[in-house]
N, C-alpha and C positions, 0 to 999 in steps of 0.2 A: 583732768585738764590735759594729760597727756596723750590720754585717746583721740581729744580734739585737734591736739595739735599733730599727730598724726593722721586723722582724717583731712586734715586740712593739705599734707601732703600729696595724699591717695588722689584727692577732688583736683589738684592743680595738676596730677600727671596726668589722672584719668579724661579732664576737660582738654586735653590739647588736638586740635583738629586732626591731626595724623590718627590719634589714642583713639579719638571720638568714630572716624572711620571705618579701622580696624573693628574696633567692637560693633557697629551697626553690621559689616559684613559677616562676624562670624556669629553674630543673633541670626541673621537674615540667611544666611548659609545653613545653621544649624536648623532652624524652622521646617526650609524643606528637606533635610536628610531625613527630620524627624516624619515627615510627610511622607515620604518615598519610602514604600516600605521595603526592608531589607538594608539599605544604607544609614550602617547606624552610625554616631559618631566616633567611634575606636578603628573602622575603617576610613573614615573620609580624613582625621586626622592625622594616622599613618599616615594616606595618600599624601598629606598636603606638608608631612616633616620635610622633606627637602627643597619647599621654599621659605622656610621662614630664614635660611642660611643667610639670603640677602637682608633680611631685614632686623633691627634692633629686639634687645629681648623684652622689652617692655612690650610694643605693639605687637608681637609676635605671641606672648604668653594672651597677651588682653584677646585676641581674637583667636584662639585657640580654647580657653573658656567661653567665648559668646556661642562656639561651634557646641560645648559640651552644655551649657544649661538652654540652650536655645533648641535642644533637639527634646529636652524632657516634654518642651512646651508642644514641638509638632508630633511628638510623638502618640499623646492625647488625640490629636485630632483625627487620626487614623484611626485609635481604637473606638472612638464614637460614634465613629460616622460609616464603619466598614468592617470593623466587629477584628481586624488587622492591629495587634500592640504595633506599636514601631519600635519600642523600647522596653525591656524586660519589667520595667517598674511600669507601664502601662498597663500591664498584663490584667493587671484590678480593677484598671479605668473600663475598660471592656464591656467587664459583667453587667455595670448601672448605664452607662454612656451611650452601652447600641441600644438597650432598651428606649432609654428616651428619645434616643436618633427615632427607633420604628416608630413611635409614639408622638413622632411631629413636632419634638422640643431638643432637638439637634442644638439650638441657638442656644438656648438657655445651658445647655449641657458644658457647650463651649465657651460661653462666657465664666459659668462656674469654675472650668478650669485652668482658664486664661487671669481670671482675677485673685482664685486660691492660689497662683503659682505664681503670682508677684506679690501678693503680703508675705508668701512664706517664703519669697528668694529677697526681699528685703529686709522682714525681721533677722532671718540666716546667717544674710550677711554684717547685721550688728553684732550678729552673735560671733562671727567669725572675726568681724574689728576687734573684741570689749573682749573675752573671752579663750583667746587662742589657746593662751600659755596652761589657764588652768584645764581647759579640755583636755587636750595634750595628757595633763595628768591621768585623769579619767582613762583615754585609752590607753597608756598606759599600764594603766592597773588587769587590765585585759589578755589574758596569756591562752595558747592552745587550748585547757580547760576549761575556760571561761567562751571562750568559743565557739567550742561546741555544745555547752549548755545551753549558750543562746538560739542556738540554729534547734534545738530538740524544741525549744521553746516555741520557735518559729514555726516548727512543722506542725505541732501540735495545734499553734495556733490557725494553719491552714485547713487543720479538720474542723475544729471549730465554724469556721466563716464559712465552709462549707456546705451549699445548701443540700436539701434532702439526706441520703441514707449515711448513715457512720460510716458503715462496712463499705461502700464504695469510694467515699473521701479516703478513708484508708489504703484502699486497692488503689487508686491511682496515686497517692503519695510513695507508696513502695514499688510503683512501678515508673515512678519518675526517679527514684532513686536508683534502683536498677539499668534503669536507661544511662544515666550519669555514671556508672560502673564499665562502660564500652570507654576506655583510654588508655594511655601511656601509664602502667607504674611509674609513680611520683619518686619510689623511694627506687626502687631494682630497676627501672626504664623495659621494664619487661608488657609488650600490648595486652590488652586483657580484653576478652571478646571480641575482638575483629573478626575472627572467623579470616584470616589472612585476605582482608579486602584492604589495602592501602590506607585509603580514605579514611577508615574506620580507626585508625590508630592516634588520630587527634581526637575523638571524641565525636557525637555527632554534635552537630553546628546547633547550637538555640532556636537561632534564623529560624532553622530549618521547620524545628519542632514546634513554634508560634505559627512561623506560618501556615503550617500543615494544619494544625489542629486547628488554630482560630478561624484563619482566610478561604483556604480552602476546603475545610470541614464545613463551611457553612454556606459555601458555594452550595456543593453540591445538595444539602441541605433543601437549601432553598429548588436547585431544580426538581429536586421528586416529590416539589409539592404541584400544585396544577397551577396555571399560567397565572390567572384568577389572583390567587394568596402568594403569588411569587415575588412580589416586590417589595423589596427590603424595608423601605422608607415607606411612611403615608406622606403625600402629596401635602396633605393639608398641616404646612407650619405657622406654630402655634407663634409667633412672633419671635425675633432674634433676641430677646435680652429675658431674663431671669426676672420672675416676678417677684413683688414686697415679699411675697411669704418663703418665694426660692431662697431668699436674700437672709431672712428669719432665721430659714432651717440650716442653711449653707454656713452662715457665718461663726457659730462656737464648731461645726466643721473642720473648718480652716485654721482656727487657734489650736485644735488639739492636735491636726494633722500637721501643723508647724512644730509643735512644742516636739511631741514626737520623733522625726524628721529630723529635728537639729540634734539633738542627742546621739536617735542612732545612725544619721550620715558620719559622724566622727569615726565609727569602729570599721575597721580594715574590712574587706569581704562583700559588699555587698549591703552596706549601709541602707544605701536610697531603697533597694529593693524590698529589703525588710521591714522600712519603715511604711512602703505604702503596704504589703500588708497587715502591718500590725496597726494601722490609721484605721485600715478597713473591719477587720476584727473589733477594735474601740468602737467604730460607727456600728455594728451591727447588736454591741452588747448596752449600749449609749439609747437609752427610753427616749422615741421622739415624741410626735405630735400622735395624739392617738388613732389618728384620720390619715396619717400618711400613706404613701405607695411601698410597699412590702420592700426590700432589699432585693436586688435580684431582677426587681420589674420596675428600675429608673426611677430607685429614690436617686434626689440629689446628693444626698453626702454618702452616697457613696463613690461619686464623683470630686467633688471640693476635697472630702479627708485626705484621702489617695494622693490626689494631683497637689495637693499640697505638702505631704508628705516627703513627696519623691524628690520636689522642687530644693526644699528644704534639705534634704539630706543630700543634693548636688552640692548647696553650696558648701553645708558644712564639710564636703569631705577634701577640703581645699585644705582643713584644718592640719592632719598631719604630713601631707604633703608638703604644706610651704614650711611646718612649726620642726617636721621630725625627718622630713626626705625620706619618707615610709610614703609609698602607694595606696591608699583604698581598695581600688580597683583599677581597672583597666584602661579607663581615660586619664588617671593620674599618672600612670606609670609611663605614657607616652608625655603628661605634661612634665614630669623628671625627665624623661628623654630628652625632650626642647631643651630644656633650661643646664641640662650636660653638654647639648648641641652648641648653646650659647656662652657655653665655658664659664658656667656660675654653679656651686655645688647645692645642693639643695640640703635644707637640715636647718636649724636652730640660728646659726650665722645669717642666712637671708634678712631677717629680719633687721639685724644691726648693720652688715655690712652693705645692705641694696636695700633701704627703707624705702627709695621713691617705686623701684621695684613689687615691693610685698606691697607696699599701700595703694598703690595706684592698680595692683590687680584685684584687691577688694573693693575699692571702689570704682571702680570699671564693672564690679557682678553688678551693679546697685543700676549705672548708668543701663546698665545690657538690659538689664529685667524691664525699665520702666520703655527701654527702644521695644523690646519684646511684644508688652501691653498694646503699645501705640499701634505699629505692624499688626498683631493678630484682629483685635478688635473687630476694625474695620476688614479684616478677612474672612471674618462669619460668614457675612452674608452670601461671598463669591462659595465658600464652603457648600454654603445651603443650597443652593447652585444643585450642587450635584445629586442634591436629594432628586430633582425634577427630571433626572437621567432617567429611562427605562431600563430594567433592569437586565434585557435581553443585551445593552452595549456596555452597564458598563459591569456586566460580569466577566466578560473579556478582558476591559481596560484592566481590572485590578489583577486577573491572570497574571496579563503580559508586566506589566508593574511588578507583582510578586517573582517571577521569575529572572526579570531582571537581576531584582535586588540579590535573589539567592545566586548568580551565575556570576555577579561582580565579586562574593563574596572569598572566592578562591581562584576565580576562573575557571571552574567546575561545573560540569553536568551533576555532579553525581549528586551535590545540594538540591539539586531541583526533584531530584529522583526521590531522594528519603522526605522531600515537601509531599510531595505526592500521595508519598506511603503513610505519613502521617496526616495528610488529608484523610486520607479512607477510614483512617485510625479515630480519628475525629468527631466524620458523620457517624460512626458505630459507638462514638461516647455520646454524642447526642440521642442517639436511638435507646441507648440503655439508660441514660437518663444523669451520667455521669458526669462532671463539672471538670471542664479540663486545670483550672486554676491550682489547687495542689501539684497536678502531675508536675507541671512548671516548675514551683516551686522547691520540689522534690529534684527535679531534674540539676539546677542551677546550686542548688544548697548539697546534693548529697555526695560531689568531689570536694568541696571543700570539709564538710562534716569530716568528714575520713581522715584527709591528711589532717586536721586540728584533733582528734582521735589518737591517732597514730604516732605526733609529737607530743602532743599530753603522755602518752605511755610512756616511748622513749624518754621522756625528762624526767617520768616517774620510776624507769627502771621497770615498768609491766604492772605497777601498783594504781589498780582498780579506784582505790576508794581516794585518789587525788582530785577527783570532779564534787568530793563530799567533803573532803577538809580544808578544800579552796572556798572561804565565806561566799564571793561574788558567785563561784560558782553553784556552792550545794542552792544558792536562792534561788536563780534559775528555774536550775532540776524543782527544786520544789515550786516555784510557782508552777511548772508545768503539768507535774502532778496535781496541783490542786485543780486545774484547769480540767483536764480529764476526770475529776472525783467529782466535780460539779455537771460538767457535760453528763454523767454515767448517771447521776439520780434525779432516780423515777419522775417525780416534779418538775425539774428542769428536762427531761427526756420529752415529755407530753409536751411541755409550754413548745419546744422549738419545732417537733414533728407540728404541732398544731400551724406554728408563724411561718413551715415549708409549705403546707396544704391551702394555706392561704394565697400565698405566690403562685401555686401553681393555677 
C-alpha cells in the first residue's frame, strides 16, 4: 500500500506540464546524442550542468535522466544501421544488428530494440520503485573482492561469446587490457606508458577505440572490396516491423535480458555494460529454434537480449545513487553533481526528506521510456531512409560525423589521430579473422580490475587468498572456472567450432 501511495506521488510530480517537458526534451535530446556518434551522454550532460542553475531540481534531475536512458535507446540505432556503437553497452548490439541491417531487416532489428528497451526500462523501473532499500543491500554486500571476481567472470565470459578461435578471443582481451594500462597511477599519480605524449596520460579515450575499430575499420573494409559488393545495406527491405516469429524468438529474450540487467545495473562500475554482455553470452548458450540464423549473422536476440539489458541496467543504477549517494558510473556521478548544484545531499535521507523529489524521478523514467517508444517507432522508417544512400556519399557523411564527435570530445586532434590508428587496427582484425568485442571489453574493465585488485589487497594486508574466503566472491572465481573447464572439453570444443563453421 505504501508503494502505491508513493507512486501516486512520483505520477502527480512526474505529470505536471513543466515535468512533462523537461523529460520529452531530455528523451528527445538524449535520442540523438545517442545517434550522433561520439557524443555520448556524460559529455552533453556536463555540457548542459550550468543551466539547470536556473531551473528547479525536480525538472532539472527529470531531464537529465531522459538525456541518460534516451541515449541507450539512440545509441542502438547507430550500431545497426552503420556497425558505429554510440555507447559502450552498444558495443553487443553491433555484432547481430549490422548483420541484419546488410540483410534488408534494419526495421525489424530496430523495433526489436526499441520495444526490448521499454519492457525492460519499465519493469526496471518497478524494480527501482518496490525494491530500492533491499537492493541497496545487495550492493552492499559487494566489496573490492567481489569486484573483481565479477569482472574475471566477465572477461571470461567475453571468450566464451566469442566467435571462432580461443586463442584469438584471448589475444584481444589481453590486448584490450593492456591498452587500458596507458594512464594516470590511481594510487602514486605516477603516468604509465605515455611515452611523454601529454594526451596519453588520461588514457586513451573509448570514443576513440570504438570508433576506430568499429566505424572506421569497416570503412575501409568495405573500400577494398570492388565497387559491385561495396554497399553496406541491401536495398531490398524486408518490411519495417518484426515478424510473429521475430516476436516468438525476441520475447523470452527480452525477459532474461531484463531480469539480468536489473540486477547487475545496481553494482557500481559498469553495470549496464556488463549486463549486455552477460544477456549476450545467456543468448548464445540459451537452445533456440533449430532453424534459426547462427549468432553473429543477425539472429534476433542477439539484438532484444542486449538492448534490453543495457536498458535495464540504466534504470537500475539510479538505485544507489538516489538510495546510497554512491555513483555507478559516470552519468550518476554528474547526476550527484546536479543534485549538490541544487543544494540537496544525495544518500538515504532523499528519500524521506524530498519524497516528491525521488518519486517523481522514478516515475518520470517510466513517462520518458513510453515518450521514447512513441518518438522512435515512427523514426524507423526515416532511419531506413538511409539504407537507400549509396555508399560512395554516405561513407563520407559518417567520416565527418565520427570526427566531429571525437574532436568535441576534448577539443583535440589527437582523438581523431588514435581513431584512425585504430581504424587500421581494425581492418587488420577483420583480415585476421578476429572479433573486436572482447578487446572493448578488456579495455573498459581492465582499469577498473586493477584498482578493485589492488584495494582487495591493501584491505587484505597483501593476503592472496581473500578473493577465496570471501563466500560471494570464491562463487564468482569458481563459476568462472567452471566456465572455462566446460569451454576446454573436447565435446563442447567440437559442438562450438562446429556452430562457428556454420556462421561463417
Amino acid at each position: 500500500m505504501e508503494l502505491l501511495n508513493n507512486l501516486a506521488i512520483g505520477f502527480q510530480t512526474a505529470l505536471t506540464l513543466q515535468n512533462l517537458l523537461y523529460a520529452f526534451g531530455g528523451a528527445l535530446l538524449g535520442t540523438l546524442i545517442g545517434v550522433l556518434p561520439g557524443l555520448g551522454p556524460v559529455a552533453t550532460i556536463a555540457m548542459l550542468l550550468p543551466s539547470i542553475y536556473a531551473l528547479d531540481a525536480t525538472p532539472a534531475l527529470i531531464m537529465l535522466a531522459g538525456i541518460y536512458y534516451g541515449a541507450q535507446y539512440g545509441g542502438s540505432t547507430t550500431a545497426i544501421l552503420i556497425n558505429v556503437p554510440g555507447e559502450s553497452s552498444s558495443v553487443v548490439t553491433a555484432i547481430d544488428g549490422y548483420k541484419m541491417a546488410r540483410k534488408g531487416r534494419a526495421g525489424a532489428a530496430l523495433a526489436a530494440a526499441g520495444l526490448g528497451s521499454f519492457f525492460a526500462g519499465t519493469v526496471a523501473t518497478m524494480i527501482v520503485a518496490a525494491f530500492a532499500p533491499p537492493l541497496t543491500e545487495l550492493a552492499f554486500k559487494f566489496g573490492p573482492a567481489e569486484y573483481f571476481s565479477l569482472m574475471v567472470l566477465g572477461l571470461i565470459g567475453a571468450v566464451v561469446l566469442a566467435s571462432g578461435s580461443l586463442v584469438k578471443a584471448i589475444s584481444m582481451i589481453i590486448f584490450g587490457l593492456l591498452l587500458g594500462q596507458i594512464n594516470t597511477d590511481v594510487i602514486s599519480g605516477v603516468p604509465r606508458y605515455s611515452f611523454d605524449v601529454p594526451e596519453l596520460t588520461d588514457g586513451i579515450g573509448f570514443v576513440a577505440i570504438a570508433m576506430g575499430v568499429f566505424g572506421f575499420g569497416e570503412i575501409i573494409s568495405n573500400l577494398s572490396r570492388p565497387a559491385e559488393s561495396r554497399e553496406v545495406f541491401t536495398k531490398d527491405v524486408k518490411g519495417l516491423w518484426p515478424t510473429k516469429q521475430d516476436f516468438k524468438d525476441a520475447a523470452p529474450a527480452v525477459l532474461r535480458g531484463t531480469a539480468l540487467g536489473s540486477i547487475l545495473g545496481v553494482l557500481p562500475g559498469g553495470g549496464a555494460l556488463l549486463a549486455a554482455f552477460a544477456a549476450y553470452t545467456l543468448e548464445k548458450k540459451t537452445k533456440g529454434r533449430p532453424d534459426e540464423v547462427p549468432f553473429g549473422q543477425g539472429n534476433i536476440r542477439g539484438v532484444a537480449g542486449p538492448e534490453s539489458a543495457n536498458n535495464a541496467g540504466a534504470q537500475t543504477s539510479f538505485i544507489p545513487m538516489l538510495t546510497l549517494g554512491i555513483p555507478p558510473n559516470a552519468v550518476m556521478a554528474l547526476m550527484v553533481g546536479a543534485m549538490t548544484i541544487k543544494g540537496i545531499q544525495p544518500g538515504p535521507q532523499v528519500m524521506t526528506s524530498n519524497p516528491q523529489l525521488f518519486w517523481g524521478l522514478i516515475a518520470s523514467m517510466w513517462v520518458g521510456n513510453l515518450m521514447l517508444v512513441i518518438l522512435n517507432l515512427p523514426l524507423i522508417g526515416i532511419w531506413i531512409k538511409l539504407l537507400t544512400v549509396p555508399y560512395r556519399f554516405l561513407y563520407p557523411a559518417i567520416m565527418v560525423f565520427c570526427c566531429i564527435g571525437l574532436y568535441t570530445l576534448n577539443n583535440n586532434n589527437f582523438d581523431v589521430y588514435m581513431a584512425a590508428l585504430f581504424g587500421i587496427a581494425g581492418y587488420l582484425f577483420m583480415k585476421l579473422g578476429c572479433e573486436p568485442a572482447p578487446l572493448l571489453l578488456g579495455f573498459i574493465l581492465g582499469p577498473m580490475m586493477e584498482e578493485n585488485l589492488r584495494r582487495a589487497l591493501l584491505l587484505s594486508r597483501g593476503d592472496w587468498t581473500t578473493f577465496l574466503t570471501r563466500p560471494l566472491s570464491s562463487g564468482l572465481l569458481i563459476a568462472a572456472f567452471l566456465m572455462v573447464v566446460v569451454v576446454s572439453l573436447p565435446s563442447i570444443k567440437a559442438k562450438r567450432q562446429a556452430a562457428f563453421k556454420e556462421e561463417d
